[in-house]
N, CA, C and O atoms as CSV, one atom per row, in Angstrom:
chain,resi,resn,atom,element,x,y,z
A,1,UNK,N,N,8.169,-12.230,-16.846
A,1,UNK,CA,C,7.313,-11.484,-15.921
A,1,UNK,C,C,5.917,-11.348,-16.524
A,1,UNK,O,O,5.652,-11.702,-17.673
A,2,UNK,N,N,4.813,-10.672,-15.450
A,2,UNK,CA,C,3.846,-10.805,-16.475
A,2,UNK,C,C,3.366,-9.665,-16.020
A,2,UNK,O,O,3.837,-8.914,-15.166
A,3,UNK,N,N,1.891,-9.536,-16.970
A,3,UNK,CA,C,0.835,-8.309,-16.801
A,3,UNK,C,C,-0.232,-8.438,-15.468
A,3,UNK,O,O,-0.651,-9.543,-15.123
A,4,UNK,N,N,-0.590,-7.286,-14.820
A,4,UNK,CA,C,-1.240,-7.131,-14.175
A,4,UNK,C,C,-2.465,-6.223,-14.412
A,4,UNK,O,O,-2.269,-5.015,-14.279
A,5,UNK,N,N,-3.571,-6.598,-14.708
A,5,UNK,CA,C,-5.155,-6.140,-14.993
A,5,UNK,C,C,-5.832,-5.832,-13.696
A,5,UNK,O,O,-6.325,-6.719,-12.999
A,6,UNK,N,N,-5.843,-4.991,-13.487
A,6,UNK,CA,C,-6.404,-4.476,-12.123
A,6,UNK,C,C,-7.925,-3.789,-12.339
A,6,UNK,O,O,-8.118,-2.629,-11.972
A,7,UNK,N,N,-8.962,-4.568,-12.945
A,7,UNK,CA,C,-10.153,-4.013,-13.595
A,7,UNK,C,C,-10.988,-4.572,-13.009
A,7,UNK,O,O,-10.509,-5.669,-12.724
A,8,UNK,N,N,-12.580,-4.458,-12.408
A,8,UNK,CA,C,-13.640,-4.850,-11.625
A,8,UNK,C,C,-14.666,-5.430,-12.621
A,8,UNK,O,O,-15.530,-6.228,-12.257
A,9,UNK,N,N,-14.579,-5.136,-13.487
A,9,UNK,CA,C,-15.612,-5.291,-14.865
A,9,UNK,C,C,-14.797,-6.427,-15.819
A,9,UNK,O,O,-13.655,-6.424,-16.277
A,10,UNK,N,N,-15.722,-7.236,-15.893
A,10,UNK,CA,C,-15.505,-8.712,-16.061
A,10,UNK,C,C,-15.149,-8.377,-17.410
A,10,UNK,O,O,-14.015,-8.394,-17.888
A,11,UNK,N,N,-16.345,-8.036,-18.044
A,11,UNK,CA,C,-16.240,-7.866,-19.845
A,11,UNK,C,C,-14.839,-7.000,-19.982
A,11,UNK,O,O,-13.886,-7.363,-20.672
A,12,UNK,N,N,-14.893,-5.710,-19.148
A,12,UNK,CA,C,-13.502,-4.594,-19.915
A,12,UNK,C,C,-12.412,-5.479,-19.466
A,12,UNK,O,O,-11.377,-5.138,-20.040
A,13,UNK,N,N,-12.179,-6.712,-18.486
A,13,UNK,CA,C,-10.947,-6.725,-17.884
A,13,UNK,C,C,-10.608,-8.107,-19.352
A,13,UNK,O,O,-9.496,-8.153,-19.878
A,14,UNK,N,N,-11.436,-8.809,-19.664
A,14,UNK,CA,C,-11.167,-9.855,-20.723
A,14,UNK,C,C,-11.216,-8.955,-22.190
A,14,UNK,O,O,-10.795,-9.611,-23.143
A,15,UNK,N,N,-11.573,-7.839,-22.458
A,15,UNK,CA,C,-11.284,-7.296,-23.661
A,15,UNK,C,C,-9.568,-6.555,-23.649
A,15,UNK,O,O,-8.686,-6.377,-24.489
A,16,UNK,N,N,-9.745,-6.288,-22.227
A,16,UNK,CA,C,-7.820,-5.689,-22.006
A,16,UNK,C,C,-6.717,-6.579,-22.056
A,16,UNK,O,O,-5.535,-6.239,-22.092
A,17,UNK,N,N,-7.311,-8.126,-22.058
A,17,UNK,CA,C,-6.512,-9.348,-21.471
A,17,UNK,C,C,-6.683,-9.581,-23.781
A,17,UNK,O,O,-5.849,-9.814,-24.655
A,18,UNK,N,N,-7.466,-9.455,-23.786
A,18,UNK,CA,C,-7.588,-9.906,-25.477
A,18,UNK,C,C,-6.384,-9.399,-26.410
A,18,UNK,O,O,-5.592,-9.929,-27.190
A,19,UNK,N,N,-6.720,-7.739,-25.803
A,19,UNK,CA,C,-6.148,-6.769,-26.746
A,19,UNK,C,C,-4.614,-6.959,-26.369
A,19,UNK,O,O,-3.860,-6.422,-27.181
A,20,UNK,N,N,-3.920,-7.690,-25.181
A,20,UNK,CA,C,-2.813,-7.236,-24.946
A,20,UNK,C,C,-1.971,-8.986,-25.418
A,20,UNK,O,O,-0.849,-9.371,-25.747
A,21,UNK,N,N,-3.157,-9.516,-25.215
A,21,UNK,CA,C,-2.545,-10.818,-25.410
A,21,UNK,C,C,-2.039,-11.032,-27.240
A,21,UNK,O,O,-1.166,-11.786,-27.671
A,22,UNK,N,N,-2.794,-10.233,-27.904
A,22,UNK,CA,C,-2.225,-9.918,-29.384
A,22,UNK,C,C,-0.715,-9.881,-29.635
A,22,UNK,O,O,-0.046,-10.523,-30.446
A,23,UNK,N,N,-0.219,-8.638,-28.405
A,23,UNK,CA,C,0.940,-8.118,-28.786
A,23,UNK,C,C,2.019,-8.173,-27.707
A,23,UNK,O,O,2.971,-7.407,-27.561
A,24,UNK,N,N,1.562,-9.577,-26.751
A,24,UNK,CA,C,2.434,-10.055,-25.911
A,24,UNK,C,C,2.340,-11.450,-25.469
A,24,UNK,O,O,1.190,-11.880,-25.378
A,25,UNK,N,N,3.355,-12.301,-25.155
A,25,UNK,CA,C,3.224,-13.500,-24.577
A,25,UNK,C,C,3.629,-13.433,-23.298
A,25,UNK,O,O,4.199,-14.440,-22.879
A,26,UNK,N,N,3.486,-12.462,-22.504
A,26,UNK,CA,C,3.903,-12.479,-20.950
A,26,UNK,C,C,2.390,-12.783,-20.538
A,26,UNK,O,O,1.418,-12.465,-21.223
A,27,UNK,N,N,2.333,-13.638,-18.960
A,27,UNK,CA,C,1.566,-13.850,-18.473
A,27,UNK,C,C,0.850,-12.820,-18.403
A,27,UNK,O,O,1.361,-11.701,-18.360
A,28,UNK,N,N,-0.968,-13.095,-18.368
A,28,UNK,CA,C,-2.080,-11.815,-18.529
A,28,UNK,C,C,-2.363,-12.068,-16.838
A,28,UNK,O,O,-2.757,-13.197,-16.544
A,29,UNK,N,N,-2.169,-11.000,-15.636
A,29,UNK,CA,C,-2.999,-11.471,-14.600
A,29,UNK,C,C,-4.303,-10.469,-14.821
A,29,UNK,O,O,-4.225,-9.437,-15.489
A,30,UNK,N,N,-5.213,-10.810,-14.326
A,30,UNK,CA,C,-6.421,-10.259,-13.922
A,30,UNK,C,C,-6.719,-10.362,-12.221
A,30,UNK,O,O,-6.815,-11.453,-11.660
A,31,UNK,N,N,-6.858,-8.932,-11.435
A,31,UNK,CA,C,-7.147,-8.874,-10.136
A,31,UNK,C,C,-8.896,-7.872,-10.411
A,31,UNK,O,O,-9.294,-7.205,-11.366
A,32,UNK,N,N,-9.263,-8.072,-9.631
A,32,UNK,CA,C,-10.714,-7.014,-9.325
A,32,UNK,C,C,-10.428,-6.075,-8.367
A,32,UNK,O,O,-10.409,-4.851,-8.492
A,33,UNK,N,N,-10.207,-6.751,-7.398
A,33,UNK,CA,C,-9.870,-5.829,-6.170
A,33,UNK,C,C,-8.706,-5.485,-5.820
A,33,UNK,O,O,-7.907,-6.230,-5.252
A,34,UNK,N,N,-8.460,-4.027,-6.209
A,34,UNK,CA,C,-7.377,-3.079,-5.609
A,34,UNK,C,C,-6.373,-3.443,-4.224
A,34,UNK,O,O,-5.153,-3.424,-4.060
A,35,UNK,N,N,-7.463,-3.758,-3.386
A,35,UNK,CA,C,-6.522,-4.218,-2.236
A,35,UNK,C,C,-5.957,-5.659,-2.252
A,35,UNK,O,O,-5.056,-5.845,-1.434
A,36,UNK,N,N,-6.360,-6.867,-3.133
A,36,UNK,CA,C,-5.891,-7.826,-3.340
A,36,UNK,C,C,-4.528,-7.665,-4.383
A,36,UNK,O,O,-3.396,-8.147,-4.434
A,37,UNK,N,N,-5.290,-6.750,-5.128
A,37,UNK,CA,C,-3.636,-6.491,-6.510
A,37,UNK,C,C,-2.903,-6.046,-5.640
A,37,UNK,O,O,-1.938,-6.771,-5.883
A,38,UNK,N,N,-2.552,-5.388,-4.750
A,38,UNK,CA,C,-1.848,-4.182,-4.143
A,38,UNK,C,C,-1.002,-5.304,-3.511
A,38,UNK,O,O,0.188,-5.202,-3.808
A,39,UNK,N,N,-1.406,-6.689,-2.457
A,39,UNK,CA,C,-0.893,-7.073,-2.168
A,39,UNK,C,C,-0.104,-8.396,-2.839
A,39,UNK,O,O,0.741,-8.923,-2.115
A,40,UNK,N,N,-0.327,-8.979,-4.200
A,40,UNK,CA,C,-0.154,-9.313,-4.847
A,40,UNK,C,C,1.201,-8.556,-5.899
A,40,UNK,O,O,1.959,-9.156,-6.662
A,41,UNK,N,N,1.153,-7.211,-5.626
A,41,UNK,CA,C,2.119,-6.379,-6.157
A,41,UNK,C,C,3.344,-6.303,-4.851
A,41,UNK,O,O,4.416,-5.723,-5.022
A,42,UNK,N,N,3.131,-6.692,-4.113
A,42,UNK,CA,C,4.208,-6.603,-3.156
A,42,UNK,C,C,4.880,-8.101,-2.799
A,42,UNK,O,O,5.886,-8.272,-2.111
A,43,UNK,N,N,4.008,-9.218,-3.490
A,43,UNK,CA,C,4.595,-10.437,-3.312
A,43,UNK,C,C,4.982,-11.011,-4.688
A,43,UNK,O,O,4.873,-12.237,-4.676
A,44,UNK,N,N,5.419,-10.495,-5.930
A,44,UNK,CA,C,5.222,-10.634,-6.970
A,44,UNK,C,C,5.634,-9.106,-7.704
A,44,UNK,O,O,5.124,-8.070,-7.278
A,45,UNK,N,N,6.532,-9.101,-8.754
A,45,UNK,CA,C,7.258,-8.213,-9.743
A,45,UNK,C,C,6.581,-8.059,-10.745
A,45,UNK,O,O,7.084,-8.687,-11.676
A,46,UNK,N,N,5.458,-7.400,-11.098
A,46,UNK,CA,C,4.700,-7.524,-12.614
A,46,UNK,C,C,5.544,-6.849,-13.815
A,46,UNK,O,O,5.692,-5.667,-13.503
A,47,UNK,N,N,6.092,-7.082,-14.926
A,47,UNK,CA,C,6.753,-5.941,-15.752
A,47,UNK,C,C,5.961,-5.055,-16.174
A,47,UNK,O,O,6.499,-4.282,-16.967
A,48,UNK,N,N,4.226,-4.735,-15.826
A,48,UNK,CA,C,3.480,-3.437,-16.312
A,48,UNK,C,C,2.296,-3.691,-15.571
A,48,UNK,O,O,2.023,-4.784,-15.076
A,49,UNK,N,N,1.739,-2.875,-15.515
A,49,UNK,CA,C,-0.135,-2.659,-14.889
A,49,UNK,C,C,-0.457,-1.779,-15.525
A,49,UNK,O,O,0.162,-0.797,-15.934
A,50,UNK,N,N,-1.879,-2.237,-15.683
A,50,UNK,CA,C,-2.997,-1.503,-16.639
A,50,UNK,C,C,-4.019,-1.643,-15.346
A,50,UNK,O,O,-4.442,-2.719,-14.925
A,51,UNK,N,N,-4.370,-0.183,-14.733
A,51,UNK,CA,C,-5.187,0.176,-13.649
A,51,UNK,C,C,-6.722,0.914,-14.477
A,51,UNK,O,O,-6.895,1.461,-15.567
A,52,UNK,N,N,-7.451,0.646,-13.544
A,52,UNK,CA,C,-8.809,1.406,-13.952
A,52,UNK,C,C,-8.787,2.003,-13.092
A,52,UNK,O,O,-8.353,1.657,-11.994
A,53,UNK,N,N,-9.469,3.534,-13.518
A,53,UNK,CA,C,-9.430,4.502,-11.858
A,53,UNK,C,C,-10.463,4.253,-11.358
A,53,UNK,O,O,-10.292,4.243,-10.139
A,54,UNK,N,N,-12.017,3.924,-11.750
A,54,UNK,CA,C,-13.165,3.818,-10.838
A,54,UNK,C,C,-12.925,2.120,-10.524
A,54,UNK,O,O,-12.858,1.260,-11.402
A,55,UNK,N,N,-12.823,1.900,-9.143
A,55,UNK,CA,C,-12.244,0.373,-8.651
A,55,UNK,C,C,-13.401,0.717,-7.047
A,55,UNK,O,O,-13.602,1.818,-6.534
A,56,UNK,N,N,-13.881,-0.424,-6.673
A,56,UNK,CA,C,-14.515,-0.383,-5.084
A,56,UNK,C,C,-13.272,-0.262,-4.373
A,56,UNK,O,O,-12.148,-0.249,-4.875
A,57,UNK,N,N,-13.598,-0.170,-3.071
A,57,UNK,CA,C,-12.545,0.264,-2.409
A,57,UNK,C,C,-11.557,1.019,-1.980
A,57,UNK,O,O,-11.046,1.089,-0.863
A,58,UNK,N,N,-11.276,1.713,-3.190
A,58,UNK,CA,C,-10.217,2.747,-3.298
A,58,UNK,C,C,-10.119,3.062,-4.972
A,58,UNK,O,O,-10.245,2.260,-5.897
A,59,UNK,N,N,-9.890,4.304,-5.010
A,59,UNK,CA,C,-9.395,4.221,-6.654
A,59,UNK,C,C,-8.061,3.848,-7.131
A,59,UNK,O,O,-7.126,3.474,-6.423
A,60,UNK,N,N,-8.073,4.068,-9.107
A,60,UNK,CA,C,-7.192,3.439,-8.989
A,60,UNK,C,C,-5.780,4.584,-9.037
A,60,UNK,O,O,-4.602,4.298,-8.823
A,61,UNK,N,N,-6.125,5.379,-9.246
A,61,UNK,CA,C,-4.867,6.468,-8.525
A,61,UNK,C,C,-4.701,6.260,-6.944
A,61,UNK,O,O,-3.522,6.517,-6.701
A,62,UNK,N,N,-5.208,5.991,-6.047
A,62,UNK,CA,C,-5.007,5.621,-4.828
A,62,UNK,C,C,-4.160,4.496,-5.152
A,62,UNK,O,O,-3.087,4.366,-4.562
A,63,UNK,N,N,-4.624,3.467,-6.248
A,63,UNK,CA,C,-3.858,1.934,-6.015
A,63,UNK,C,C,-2.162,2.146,-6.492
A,63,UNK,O,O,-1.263,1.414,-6.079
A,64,UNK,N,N,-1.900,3.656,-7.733
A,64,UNK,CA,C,-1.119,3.739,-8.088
A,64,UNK,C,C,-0.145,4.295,-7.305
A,64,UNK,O,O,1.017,3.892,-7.267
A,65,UNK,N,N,-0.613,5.257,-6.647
A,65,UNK,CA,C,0.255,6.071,-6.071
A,65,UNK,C,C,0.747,4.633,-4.166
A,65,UNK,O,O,1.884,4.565,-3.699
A,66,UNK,N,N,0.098,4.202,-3.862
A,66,UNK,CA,C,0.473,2.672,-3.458
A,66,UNK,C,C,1.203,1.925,-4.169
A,66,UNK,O,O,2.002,1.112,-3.704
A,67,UNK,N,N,1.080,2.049,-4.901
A,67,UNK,CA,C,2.824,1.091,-5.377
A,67,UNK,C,C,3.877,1.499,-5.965
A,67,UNK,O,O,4.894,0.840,-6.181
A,68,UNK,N,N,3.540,3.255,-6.406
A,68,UNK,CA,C,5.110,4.026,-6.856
A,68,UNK,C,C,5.777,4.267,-5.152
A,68,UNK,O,O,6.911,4.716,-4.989
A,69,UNK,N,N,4.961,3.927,-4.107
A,69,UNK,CA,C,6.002,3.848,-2.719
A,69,UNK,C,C,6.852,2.605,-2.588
A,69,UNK,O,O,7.833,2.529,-1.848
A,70,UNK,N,N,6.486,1.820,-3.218
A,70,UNK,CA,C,7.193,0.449,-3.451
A,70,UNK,C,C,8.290,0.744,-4.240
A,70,UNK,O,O,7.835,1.082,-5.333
A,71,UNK,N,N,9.644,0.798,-4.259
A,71,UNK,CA,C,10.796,0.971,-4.963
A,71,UNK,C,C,10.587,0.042,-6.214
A,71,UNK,O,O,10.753,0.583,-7.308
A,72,UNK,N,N,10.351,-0.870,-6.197
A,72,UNK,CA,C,11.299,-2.003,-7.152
A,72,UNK,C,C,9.538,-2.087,-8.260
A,72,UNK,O,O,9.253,-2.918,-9.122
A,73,UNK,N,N,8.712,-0.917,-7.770
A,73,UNK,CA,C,7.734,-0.518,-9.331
A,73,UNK,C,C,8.179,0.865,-9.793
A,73,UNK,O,O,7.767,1.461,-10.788
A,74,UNK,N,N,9.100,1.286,-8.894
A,74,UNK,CA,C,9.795,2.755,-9.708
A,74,UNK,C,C,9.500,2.786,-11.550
A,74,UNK,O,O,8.870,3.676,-12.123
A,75,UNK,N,N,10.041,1.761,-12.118
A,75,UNK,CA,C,10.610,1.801,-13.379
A,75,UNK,C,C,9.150,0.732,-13.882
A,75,UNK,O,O,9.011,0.778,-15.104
A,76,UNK,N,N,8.415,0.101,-13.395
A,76,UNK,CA,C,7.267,-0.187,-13.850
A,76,UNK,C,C,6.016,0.667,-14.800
A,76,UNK,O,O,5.425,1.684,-14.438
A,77,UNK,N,N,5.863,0.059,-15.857
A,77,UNK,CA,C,4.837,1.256,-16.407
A,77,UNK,C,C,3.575,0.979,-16.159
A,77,UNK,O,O,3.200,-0.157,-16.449
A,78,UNK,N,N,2.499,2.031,-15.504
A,78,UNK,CA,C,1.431,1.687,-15.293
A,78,UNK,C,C,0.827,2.617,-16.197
A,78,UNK,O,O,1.272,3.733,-16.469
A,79,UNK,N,N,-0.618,1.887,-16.820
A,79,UNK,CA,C,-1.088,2.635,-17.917
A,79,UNK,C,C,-2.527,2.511,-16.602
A,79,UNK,O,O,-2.677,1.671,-15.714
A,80,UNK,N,N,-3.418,3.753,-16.982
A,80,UNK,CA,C,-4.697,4.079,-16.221
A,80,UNK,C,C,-5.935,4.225,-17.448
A,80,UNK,O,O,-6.075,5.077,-18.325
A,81,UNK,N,N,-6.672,3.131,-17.136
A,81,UNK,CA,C,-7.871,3.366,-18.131
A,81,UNK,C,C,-9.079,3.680,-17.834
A,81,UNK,O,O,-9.612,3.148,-16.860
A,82,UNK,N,N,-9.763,4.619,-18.621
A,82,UNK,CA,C,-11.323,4.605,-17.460
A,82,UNK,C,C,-11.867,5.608,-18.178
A,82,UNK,O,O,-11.165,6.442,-18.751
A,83,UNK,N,N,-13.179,5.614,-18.211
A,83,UNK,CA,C,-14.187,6.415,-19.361
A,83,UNK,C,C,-14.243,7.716,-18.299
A,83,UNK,O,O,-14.359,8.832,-18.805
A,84,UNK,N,N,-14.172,7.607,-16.964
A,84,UNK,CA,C,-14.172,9.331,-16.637
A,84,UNK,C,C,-13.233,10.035,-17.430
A,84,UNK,O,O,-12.151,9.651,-17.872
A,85,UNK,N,N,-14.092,11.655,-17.600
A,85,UNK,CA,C,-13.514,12.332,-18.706
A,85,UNK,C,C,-13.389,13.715,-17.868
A,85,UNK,O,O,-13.478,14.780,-18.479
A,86,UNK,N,N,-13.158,13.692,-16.320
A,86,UNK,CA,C,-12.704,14.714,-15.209
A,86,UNK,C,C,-11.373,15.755,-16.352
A,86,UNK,O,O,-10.366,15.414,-16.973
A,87,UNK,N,N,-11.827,16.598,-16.221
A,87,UNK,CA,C,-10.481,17.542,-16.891
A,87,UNK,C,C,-9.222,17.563,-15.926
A,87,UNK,O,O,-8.172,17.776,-16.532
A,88,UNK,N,N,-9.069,17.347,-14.237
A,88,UNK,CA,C,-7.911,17.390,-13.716
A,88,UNK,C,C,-7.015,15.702,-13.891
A,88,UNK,O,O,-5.817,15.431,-13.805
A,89,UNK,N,N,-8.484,14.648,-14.220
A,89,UNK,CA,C,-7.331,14.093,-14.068
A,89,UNK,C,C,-6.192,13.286,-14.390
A,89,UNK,O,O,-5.499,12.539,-13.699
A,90,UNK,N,N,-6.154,13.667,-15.819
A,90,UNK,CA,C,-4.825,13.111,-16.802
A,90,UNK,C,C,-4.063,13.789,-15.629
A,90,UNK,O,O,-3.875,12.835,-14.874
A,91,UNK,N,N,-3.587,14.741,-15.113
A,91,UNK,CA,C,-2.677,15.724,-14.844
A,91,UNK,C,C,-2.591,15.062,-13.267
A,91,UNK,O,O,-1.414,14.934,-12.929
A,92,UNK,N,N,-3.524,14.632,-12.269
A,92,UNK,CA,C,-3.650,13.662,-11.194
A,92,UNK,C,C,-2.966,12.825,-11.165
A,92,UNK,O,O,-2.351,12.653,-10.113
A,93,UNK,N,N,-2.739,11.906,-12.290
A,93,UNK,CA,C,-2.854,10.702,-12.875
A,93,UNK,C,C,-1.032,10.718,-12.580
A,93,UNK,O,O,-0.243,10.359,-11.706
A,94,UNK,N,N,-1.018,11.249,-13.663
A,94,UNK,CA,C,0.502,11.743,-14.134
A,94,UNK,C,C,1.380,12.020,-12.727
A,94,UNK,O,O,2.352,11.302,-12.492
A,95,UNK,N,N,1.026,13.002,-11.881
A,95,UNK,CA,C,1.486,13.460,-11.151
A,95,UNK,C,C,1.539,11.798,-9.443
A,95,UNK,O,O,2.512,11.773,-8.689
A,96,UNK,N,N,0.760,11.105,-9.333
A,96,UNK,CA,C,0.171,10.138,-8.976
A,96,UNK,C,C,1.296,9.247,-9.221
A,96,UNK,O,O,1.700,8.599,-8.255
A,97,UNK,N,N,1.932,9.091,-10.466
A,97,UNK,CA,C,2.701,8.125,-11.053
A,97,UNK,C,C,2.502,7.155,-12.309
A,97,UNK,O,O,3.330,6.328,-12.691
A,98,UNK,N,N,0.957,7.468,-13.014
A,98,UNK,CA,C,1.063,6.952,-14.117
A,98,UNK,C,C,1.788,7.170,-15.041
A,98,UNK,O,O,2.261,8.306,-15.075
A,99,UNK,N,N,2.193,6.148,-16.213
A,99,UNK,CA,C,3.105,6.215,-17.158
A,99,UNK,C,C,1.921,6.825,-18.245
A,99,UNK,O,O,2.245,7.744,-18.996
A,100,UNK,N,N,0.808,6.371,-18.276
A,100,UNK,CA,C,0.381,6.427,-19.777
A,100,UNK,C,C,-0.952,6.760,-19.277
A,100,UNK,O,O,-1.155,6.811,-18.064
A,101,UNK,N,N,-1.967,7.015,-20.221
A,101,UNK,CA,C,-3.765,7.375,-19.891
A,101,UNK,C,C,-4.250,6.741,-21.213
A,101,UNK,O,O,-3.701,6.761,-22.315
A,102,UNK,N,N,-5.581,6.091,-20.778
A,102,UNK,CA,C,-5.811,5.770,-21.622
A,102,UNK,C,C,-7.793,6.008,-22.087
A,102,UNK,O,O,-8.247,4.935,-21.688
A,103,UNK,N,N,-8.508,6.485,-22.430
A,103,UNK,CA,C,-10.217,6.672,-21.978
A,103,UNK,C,C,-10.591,5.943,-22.701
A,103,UNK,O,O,-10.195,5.837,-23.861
A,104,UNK,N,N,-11.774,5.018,-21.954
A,104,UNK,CA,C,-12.845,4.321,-22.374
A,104,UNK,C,C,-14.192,4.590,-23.262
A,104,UNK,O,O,-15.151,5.068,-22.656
A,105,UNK,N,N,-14.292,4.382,-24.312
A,105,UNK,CA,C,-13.715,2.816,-25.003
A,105,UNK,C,C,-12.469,3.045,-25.141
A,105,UNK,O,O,-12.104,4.203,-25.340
A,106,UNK,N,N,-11.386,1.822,-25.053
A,106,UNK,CA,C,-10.188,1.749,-25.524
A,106,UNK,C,C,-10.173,1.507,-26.987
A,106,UNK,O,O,-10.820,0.537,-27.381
A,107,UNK,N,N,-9.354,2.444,-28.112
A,107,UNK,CA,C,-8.999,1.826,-28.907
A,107,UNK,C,C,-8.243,0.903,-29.398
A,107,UNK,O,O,-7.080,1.257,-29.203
A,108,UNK,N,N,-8.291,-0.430,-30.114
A,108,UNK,CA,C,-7.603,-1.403,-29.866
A,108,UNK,C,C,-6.405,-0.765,-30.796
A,108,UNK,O,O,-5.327,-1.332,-30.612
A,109,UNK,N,N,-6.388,0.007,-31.491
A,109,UNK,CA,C,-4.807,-0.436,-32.195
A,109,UNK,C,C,-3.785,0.580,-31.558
A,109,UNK,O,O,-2.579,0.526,-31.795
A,110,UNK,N,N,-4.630,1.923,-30.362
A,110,UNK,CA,C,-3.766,2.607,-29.901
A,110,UNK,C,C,-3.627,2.156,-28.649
A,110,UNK,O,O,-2.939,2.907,-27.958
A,111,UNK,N,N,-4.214,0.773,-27.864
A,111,UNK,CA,C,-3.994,0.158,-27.153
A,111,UNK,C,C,-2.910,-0.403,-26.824
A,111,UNK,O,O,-2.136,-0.222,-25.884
A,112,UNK,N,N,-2.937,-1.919,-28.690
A,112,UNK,CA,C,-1.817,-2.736,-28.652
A,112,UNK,C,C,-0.679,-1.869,-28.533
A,112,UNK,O,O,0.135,-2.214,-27.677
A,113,UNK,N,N,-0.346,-0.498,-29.387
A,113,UNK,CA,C,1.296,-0.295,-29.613
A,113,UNK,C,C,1.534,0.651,-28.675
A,113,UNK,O,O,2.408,1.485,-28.916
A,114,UNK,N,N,0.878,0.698,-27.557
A,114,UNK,CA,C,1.071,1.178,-26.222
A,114,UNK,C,C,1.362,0.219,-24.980
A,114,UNK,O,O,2.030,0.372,-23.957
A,115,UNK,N,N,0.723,-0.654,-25.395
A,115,UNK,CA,C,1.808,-1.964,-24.820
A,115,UNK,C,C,3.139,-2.574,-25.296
A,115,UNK,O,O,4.129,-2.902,-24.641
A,116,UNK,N,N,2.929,-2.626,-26.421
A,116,UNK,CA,C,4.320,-2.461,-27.161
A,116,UNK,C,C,5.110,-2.025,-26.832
A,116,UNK,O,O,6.188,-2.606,-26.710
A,117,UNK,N,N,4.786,-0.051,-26.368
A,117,UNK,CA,C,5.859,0.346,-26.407
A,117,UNK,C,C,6.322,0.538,-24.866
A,117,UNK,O,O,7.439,0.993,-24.616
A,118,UNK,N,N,5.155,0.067,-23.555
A,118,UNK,CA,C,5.850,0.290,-22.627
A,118,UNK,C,C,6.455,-1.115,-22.127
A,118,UNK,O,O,7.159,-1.328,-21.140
A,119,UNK,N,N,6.099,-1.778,-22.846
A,119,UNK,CA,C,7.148,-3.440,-22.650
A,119,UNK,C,C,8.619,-3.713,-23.504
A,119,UNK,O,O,9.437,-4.633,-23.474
A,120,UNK,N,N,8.539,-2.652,-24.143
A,120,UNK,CA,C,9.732,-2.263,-24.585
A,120,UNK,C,C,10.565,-3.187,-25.965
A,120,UNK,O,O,11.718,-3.570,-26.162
A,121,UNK,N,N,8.866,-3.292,-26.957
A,121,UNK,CA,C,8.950,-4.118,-28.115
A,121,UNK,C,C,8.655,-3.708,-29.015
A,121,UNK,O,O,8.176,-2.588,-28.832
A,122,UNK,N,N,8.664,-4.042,-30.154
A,122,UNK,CA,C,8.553,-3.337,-31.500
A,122,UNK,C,C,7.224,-3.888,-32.110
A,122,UNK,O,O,7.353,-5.037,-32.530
A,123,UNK,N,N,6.036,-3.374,-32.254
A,123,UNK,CA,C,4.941,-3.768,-32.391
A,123,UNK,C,C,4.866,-4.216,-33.584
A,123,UNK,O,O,5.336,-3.402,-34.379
A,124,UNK,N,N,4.361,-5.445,-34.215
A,124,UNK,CA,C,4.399,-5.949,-35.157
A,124,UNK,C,C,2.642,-5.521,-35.737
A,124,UNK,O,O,1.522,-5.679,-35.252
A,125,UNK,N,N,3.103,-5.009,-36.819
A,125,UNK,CA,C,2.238,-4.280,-37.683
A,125,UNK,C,C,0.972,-5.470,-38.048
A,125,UNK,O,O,-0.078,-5.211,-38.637
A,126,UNK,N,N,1.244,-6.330,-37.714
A,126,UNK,CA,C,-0.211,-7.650,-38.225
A,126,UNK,C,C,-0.826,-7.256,-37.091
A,126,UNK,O,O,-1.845,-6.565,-37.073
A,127,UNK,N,N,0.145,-7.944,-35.486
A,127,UNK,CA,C,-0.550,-7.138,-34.699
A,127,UNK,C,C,-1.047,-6.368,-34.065
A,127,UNK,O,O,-1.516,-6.711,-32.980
A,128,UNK,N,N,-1.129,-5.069,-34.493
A,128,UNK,CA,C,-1.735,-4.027,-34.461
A,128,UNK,C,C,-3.177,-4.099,-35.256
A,128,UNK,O,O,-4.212,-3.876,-34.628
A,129,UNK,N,N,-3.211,-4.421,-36.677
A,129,UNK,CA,C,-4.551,-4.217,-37.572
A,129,UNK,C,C,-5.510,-4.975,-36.459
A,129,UNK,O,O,-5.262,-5.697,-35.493
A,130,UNK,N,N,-6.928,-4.382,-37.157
A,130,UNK,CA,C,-8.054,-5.066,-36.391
A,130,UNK,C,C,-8.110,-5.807,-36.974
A,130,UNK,O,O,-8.931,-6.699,-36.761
């Protein structure tokens, strides 16, 4: 199965595709647009998404809470990344259906073993170091 990058920003969506490709060999997708991933998530099983909440179109808690109505992403982990630093909305987020939060800048080594651990692997300590 593979990853789904649901990021509008060219540079953050190839530094998320970098950092994850370290500490996984599942396919990296990259979508921009929310309403294209969304439907792409309904024709297609991703084993995780990494959402940005500021997305055109809709945010990406809008995109999330759109596909925890989809049964078969029940058990999918979606991680939410994004430099807004809103105090409600880790707690939005969460409640929304994210698995994980993550704020921009991403750190890469609390990145990788957060993919690690929601793909359900044992992060190998090389790849983790910068």
């Amino acid at each position: 199965m593979a990853i789904l990058i649901v990021e509008d920003n060219p540079t953050n969506a190839m530094i998320l595709k970098h950092l994850a490709r370290k500490v996984t060999d599942e396919e990296i997708v990259i979508e921009p647009d929310a309403g294209k991933a969304l439907t792409m998530c309904h024709n297609r099983l991703f084993a995780m998404l990494i959402v940005d909440h500021i997305l055109p179109g809709m945010s990406g808690l809008q995109f999330v809470k759109a596909i925890r109505m989809t049964s078969r992403y029940d058990e999918v982990p979606v991680v939410m990344v994004t430099a807004d630093h809103e105090p409600g909305l880790r707690e939005a987020a969460r409640q929304g259906g994210v698995t994980d939060f993550l704020t921009k800048p991403v750190e890469a080594v609390a990145f990788r073993s957060l993919i690690s651990s929601c793909l359900g692997q044992r992060p190998d300590p090389a790849a983790l170091a910068i």
